[in-house]
C-alpha positions as CSV (number, residue, x, y, z in Angstrom):
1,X,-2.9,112.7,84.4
2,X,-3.5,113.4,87.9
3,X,-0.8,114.7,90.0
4,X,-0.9,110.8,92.5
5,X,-0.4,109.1,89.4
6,X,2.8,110.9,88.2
7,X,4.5,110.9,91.7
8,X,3.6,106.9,91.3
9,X,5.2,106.7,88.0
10,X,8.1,108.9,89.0
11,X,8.7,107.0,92.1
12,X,8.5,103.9,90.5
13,X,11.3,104.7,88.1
14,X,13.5,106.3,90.6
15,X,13.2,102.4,92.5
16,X,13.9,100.9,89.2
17,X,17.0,103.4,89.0
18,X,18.4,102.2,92.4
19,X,18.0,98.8,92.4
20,X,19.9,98.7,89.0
21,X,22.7,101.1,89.7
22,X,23.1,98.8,92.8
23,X,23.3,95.6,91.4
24,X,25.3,97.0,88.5
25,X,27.9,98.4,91.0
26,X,27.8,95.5,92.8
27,X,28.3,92.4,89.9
28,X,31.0,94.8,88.1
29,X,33.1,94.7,90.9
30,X,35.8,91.6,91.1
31,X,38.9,90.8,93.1
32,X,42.0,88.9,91.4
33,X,43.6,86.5,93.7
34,X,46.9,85.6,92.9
35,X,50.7,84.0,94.7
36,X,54.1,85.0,94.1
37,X,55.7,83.0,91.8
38,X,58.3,82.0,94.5
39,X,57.2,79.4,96.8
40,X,60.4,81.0,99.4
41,X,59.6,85.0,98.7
42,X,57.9,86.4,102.1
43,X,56.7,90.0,100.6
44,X,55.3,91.9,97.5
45,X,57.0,91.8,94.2
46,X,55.4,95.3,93.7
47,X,56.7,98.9,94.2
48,X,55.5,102.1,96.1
49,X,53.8,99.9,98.8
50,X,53.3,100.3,102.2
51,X,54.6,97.3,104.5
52,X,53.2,96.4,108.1
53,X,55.3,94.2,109.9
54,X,54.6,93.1,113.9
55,X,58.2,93.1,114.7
56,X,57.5,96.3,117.1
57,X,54.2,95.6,118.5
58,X,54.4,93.9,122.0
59,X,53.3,90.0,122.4
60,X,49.7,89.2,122.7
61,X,47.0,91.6,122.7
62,X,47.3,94.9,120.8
63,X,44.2,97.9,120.6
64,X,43.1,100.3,118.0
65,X,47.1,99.8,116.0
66,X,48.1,102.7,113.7
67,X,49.0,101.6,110.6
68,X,50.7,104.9,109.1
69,X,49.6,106.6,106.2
70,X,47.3,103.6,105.5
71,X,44.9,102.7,108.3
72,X,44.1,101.5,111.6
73,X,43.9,98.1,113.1
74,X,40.9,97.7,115.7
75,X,42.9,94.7,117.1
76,X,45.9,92.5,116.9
77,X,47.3,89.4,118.9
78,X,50.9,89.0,118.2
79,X,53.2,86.0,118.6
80,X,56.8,85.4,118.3
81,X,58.4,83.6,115.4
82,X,57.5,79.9,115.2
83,X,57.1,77.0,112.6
84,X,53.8,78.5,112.1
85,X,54.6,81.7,111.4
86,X,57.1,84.8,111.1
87,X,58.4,85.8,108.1
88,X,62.4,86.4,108.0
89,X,64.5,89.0,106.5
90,X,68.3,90.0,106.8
91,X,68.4,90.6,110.3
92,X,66.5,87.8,111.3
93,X,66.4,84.7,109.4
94,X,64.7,82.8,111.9
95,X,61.5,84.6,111.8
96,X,59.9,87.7,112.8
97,X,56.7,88.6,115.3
98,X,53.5,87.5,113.6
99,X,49.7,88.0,113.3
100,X,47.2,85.1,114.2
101,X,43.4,85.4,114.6
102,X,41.7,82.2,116.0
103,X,44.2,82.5,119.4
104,X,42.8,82.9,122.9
105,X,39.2,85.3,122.5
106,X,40.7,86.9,119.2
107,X,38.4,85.8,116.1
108,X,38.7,88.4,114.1
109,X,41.0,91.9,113.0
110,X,39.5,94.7,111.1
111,X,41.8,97.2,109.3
112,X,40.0,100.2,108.2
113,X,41.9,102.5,105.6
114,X,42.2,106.1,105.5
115,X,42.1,105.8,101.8
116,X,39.9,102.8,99.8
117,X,42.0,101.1,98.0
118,X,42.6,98.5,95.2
119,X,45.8,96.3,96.4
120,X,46.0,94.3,99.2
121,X,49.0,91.3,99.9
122,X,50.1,89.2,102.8
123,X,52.5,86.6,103.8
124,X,49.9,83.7,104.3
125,X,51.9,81.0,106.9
126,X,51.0,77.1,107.8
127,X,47.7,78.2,105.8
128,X,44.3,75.8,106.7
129,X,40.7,76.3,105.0
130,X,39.6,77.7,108.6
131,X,40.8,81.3,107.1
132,X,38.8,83.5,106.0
133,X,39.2,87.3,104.5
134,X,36.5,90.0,103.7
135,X,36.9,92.8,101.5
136,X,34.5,96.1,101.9
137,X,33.4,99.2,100.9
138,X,31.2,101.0,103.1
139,X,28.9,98.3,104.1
140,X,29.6,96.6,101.0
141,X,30.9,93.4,100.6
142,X,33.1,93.5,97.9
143,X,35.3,90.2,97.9
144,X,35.1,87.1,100.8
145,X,37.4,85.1,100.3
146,X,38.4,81.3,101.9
147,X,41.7,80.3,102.0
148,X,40.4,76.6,101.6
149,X,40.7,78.0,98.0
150,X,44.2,77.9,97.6
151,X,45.1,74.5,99.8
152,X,44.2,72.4,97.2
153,X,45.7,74.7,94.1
154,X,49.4,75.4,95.2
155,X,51.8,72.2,95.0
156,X,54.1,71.2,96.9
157,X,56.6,73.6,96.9
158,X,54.7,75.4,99.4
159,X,54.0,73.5,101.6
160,X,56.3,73.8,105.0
161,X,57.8,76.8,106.7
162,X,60.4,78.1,104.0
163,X,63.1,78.7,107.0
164,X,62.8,74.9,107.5
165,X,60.3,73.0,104.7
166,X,60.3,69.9,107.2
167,X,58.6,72.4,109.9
168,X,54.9,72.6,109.4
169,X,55.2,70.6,106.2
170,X,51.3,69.9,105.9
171,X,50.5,73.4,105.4
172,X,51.0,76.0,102.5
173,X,53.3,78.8,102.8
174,X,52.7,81.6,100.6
175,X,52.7,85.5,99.8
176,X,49.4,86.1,98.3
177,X,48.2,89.6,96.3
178,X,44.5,90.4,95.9
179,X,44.0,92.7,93.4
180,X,40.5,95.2,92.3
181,X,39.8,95.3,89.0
182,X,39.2,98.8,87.6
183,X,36.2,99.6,89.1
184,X,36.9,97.8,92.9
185,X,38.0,99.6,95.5
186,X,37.6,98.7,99.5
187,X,38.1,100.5,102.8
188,X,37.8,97.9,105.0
189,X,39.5,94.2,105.2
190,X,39.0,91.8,108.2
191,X,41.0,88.5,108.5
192,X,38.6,85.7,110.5
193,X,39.2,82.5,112.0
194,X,36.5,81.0,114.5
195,X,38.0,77.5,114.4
196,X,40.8,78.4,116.9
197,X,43.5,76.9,114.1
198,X,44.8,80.1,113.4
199,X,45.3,82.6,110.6
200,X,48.7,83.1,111.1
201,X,50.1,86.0,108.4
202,X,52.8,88.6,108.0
203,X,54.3,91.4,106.2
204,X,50.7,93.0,105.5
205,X,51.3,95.2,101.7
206,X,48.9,98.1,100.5
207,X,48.7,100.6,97.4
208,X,45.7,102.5,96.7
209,X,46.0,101.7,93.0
210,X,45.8,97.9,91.5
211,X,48.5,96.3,89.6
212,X,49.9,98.6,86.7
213,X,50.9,96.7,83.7
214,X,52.5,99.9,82.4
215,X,54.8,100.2,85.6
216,X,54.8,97.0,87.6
217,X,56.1,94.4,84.9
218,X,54.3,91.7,83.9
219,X,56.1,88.8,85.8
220,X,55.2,90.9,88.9
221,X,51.2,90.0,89.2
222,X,52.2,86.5,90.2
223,X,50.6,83.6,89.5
224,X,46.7,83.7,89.2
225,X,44.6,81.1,91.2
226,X,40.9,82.9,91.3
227,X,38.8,85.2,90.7
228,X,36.4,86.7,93.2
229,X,33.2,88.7,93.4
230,X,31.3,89.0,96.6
231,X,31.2,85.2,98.1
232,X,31.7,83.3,94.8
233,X,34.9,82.0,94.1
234,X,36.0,80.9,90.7
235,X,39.1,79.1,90.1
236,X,41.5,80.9,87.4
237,X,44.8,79.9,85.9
238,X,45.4,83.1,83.9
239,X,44.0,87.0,84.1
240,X,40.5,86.8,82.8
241,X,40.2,88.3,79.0
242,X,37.4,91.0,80.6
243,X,39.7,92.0,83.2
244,X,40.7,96.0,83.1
245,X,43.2,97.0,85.5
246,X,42.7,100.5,85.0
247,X,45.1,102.5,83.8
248,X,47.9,105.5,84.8
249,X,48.3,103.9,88.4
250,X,45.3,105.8,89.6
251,X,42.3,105.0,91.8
252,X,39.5,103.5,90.6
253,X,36.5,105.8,89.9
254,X,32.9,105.0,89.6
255,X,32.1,103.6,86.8
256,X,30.1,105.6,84.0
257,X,26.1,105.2,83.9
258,X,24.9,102.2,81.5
259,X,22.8,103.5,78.9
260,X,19.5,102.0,80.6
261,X,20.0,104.0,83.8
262,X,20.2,107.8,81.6
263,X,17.2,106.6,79.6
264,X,15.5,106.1,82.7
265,X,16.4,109.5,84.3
266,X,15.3,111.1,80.7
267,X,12.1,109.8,81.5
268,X,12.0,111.0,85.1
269,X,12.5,114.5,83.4
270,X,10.3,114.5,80.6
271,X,7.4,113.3,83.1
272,X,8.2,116.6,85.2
273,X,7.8,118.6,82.5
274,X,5.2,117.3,81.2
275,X,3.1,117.5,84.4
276,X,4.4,121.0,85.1
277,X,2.9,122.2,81.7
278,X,-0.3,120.1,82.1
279,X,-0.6,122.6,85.9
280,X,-0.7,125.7,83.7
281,X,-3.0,124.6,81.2
């Protein structure tokens, strides 16, 4: 063989080598979409989280908004408790300070995290199919999901502000948990609404590690409505039976190499060789 020919055949392999280990990364990954099981709880069900709550932040526009420990917010548009939005809790029942894209020139909030990670929930309030959330790594799209998804899954029991179910009682109130299966982690989620109807939401909840069945109890995962992988949604009523959560509340690694891909790089090796002996001879 001439030396053109092997860098062909090496090269060619190498491209065969990326494109799989891309599209392999990218149709193993999955997001599990699930709602509490309460149609009246306003936050996670799960331990060791970190809560974000706009009770603190002024009204209307907010810049570049520390989340700490977890990430920053590029920006945030804030409103005061309403019957669209504003989660309560013990000190006031009424409602808290909210989130809303879709208000004045404010379409969209990114939240980029220090640390990727595999659990993400939200209070979703007077929900319509105008919202929409992306999940990344890098400048992969991991998970998009539109809430028009869960409007016509969750019954009535949602719908209308929990503080007062005949306020806003045409749209679903829910805490919803998106979960990465073992090998799905992201570092970047932005909430979208270009309709102007609002995403209104509250009490934001990360973990770096998915649900653990081990340590979170099972009643905590909530009730399962869909399964998502990049922009396909399909609709689920229970955890899928190839699911894997993981396991020992840890991060989720990169997965391991199929077979195909280290047969391949053998190949790539043993053409080296080869061609290096073929020089001296």
């Amino acid at each position: 063989m001439k030396p053109k020919f092997y860098n062909k055949v090496c090269a060619g392999i190498c491209l065969a080598i990326v494109v799989l280990v891309s599209s392999h990364s990218t149709l193993a990954q999955s997001t599990l979409v699930t709602v509490t099981e309460n149609p009246d709880q306003v936050n996670s069900s799960l331990s060791n989280t970190d809560v974000f709550t706009f009770d603190n932040l002024s009204l209307g526009y907010n810049n570049n908004v520390r989340w700490n420990n977890v990430g920053t917010f590029d920006q945030l548009y804030v409103l005061r408790p309403s019957q669209w939005g504003g989660a309560p809790d013990a000190s006031s029942p009424n409602g808290t300070n909210y989130s809303v894209q879709g208000v004045g020139k404010l379409a969209k909030t990114t939240l980029s995290l220090d640390t990727p990670s595999s659990y993400f929930g939200l209070w979703w309030s007077a929900g319509d199919s105008s919202n929409l959330l992306r999940f990344y790594n890098s400048d992969t799209l991991l998970a998009e999901f539109r809430t028009n998804t869960l409007t016509g899954l969750l019954p009535k029991d949602y719908y209308g502000n929990p503080i007062n179910r005949k306020k806003a009682s045409h749209e679903p109130f829910a805490f919803v948990n998106f979960y990465g299966d073992e090998e799905t982690q992201w570092d970047r989620i932005e909430f979208t609404n270009a309709t102007r109807s609002g995403f209104e939401s509250d009490n934001y909840t990360s973990r770096v590690y998915t649900y653990d069945p081990n340590t979170d109890g099972e009643a905590n995962v909530g009730n399962v409505v869909a399964e998502v992988s990049g922009n396909e949604t399909t609709e689920v009523s229970e955890v899928p039976t190839d699911w894997s959560w993981g396991s020992g509340g840890a991060a989720p690694g990169a997965p391991a190499p199929p077979v195909f891909l280290a047969a391949a790089f053998a190949v790539v090796v043993f053409l080296k060789n080869k061609f290096k002996r073929d020089q001296k001879n």
